[in-house]
N, C-alpha and C positions, 0 to 999 in steps of 0.2 A: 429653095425658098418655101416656107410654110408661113398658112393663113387663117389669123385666128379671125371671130367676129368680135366686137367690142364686149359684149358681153361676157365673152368664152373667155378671154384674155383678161377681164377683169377679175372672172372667179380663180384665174390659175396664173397668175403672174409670174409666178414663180418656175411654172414650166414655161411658160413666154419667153423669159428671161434666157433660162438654160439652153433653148431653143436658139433663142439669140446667141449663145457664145459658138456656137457650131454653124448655123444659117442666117440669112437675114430673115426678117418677120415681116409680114403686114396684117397689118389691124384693120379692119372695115370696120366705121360705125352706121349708125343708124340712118344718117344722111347719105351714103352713098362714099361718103371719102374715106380714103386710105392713108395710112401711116407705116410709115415703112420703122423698124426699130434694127440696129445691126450694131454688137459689143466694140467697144472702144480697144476691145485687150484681148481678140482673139483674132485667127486668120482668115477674117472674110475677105480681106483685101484681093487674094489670088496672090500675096508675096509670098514666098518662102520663109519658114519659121526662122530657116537658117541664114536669111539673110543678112548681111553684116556682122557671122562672126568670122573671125580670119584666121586661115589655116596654117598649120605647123609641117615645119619640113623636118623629115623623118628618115633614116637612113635604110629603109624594107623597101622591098617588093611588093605589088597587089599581088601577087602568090602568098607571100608570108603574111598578109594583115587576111588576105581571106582563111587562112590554116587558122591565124589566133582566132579569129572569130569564130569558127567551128568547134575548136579548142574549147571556149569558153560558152559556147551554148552546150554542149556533150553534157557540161560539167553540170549543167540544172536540173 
């Protein structure tokens, strides 16, 4: 979690923001209170990006999918 002051945050919103899609934020203003800011569309939750998509059944081995993937990194 990173913390801007109201001020700091109003010159750079834009890193505010960006900050927001990776951690949550808090804003301190001049009074004392905090605002807390955290993206609608990225993983602050603690969910898994992959959660709900659903798996294929495949007729390999973890031997054979670990070879293609080495296979296919060599190849970069």
């Amino acid at each position: 979690m990173k913390a801007f002051e109201y001020e700091e945050a109003r010159d750079k919103l834009s890193t505010v923001l960006d900050t927001a899609l990776i951690e949550d934020v808090i804003i301190r203003n001049g009074k004392g209170e905090s605002f807390k800011i955290s993206s609608l569309n990225s993983n602050t939750s603690g969910k898994s990006p992959l959660e709900g998509i659903k798996g294929i059944k495949v007729n390999i081995t973890t031997q054979e999918l670990v070879e293609m993937i080495r296979e296919g990194r060599a190849g970069e």
